[in-house]
C-alpha positions in Angstrom: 2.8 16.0 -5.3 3.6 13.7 -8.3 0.7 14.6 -11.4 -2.0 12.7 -11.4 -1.8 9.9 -13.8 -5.6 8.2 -15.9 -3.0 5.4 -16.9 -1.8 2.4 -15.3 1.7 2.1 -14.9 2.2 0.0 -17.6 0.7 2.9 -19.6 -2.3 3.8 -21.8 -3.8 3.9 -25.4 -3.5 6.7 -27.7 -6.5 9.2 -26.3 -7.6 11.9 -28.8 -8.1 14.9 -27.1 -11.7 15.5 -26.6 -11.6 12.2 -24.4 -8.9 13.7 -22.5 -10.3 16.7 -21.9 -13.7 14.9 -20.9 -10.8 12.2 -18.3 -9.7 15.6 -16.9 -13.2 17.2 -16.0 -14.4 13.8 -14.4 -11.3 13.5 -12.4 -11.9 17.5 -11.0 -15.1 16.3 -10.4 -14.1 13.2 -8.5 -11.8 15.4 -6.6 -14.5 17.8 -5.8 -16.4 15.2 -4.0 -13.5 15.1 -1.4 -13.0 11.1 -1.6 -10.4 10.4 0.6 -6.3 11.0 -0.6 -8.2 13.1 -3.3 -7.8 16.9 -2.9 -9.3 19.2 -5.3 -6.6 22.4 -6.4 -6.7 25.3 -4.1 -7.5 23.0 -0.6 -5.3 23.8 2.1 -5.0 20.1 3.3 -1.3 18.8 4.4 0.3 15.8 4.2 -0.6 14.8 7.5 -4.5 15.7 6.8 -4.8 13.0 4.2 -2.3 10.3 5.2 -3.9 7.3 6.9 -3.0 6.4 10.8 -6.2 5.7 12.4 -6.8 2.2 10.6 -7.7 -0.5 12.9 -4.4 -2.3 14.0 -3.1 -5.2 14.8 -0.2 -7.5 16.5 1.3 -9.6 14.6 4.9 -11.9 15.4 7.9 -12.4 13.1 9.7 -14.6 15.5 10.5 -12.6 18.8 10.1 -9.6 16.6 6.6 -7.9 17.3 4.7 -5.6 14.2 2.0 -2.9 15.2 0.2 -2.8 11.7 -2.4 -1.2 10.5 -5.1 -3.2 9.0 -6.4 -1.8 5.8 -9.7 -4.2 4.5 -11.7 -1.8 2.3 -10.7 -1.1 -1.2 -10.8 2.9 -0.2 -8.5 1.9 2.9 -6.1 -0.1 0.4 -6.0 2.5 -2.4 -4.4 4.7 -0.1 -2.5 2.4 2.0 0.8 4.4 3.2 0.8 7.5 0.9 1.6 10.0 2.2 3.4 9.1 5.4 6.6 11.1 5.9 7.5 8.0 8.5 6.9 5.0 10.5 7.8 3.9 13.7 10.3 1.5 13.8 7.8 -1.8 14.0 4.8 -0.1 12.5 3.4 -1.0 9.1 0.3 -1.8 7.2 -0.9 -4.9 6.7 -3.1 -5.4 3.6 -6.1 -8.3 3.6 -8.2 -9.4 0.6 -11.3 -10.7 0.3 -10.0 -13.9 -1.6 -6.4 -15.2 -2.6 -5.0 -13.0 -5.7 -1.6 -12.2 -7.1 -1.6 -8.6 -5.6 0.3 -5.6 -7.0 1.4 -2.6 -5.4 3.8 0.5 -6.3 4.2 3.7 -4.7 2.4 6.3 -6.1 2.4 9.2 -3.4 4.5 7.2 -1.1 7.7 8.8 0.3 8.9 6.6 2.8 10.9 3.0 1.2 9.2 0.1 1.6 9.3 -3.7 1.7 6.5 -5.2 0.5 5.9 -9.0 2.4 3.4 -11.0 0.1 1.7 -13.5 2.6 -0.1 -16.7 1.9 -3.3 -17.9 4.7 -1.2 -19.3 6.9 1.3 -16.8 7.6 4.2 -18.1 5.3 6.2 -14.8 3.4 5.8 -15.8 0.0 8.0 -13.2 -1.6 9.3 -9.8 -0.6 9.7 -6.9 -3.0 11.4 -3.5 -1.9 10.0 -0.4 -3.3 11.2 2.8 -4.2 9.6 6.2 -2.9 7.2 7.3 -5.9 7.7 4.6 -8.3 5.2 3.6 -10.2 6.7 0.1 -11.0 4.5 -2.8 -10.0 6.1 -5.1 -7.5 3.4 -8.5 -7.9 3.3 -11.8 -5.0 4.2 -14.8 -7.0 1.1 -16.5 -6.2 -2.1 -15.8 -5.1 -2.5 -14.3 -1.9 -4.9 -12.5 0.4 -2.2 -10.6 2.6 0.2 -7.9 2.1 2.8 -6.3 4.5 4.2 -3.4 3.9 7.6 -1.9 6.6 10.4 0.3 6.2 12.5 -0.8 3.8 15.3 -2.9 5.0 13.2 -4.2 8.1 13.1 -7.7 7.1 16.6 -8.3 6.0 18.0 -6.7 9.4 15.9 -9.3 11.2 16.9 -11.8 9.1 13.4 -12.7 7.7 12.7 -14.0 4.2 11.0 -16.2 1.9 9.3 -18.9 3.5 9.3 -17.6 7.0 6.0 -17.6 8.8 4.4 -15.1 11.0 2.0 -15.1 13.6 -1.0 -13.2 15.3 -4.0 -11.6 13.6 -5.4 -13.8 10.8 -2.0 -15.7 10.8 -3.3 -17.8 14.3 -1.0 -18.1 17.6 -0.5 -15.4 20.7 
């Protein structure tokens, strides 16, 4: 498991080292709690244990292609999104949904499995797709605001033949 970072990837002031050292003990603390995709050092959790596959789900249509995604609404549900998922089945992903339209960044901190990330206005129309790396930290960002946020295997679009512009259906996109 990557380290765990108290800087966003585009990286952090100087800290002097009493700061850090007080960073470090609120962080065990945090992990102590047992918030979710937190472990504390010396639990016996596995992958599995913290990785998120009971989420709500949903249909949803890319053309005659169907999508079993998860829905994650909360900000708990989004922070951990698909870490630590070894895999997905090959029409499952995760959709993401926002309270209000937003440019929305993601990158793949824990993640081990390549994904596509569809950014998706209201009504359904793929505003921009960005394929992400296994643990990269880069920030992939939708060009506009948006509310939604797809997330598949990478390479799940472009073998359907779906881009930019293409709409999709079911869920909170309308249609069967």
């Amino acid at each position: 498991m990557p380290a765990l970072s108290l800087c966003p990837p585009a990286g952090c002031a100087p800290v002097f080292p009493a700061r850090r050292r007080r960073a470090a003990l609120a962080l065990v603390a945090v992990a102590t709690l047992g918030l979710p995709g937190v472990a504390a050092a010396g639990t016996q959790s596995t992958l599995a244990q913290r990785a998120q596959t009971d989420l709500p789900r949903v249909s949803l249509r890319a053309g005659m292609h169907l999508i079993d995604a998860q829905v994650a609404r909360t900000p708990e549900q989004r922070s951990v999104g698909l870490m630590w998922r070894r895999d997905l089945a090959p029409n499952e992903g995760m959709l993401f949904v926002f309270d209000k339209p937003a440019v929305q960044c993601f990158w793949m901190r824990n993640t081990t499995v390549a994904l596509t990330a569809a950014f998706i206005a209201d009504d359904g129309r793929i505003v921009n797709l960005a394929d992400m790396q296994p643990l990269d930290e880069t920030s992939h960002c939708s060009h506009e605001p948006v509310r939604y946020v797809l997330e598949m295997a990478q390479g799940w679009f472009t073998k359907r033949g779906i881009g930019t512009g293409f709409r999709l259906a079911g869920g909170p996109f309308g249609g069967p």
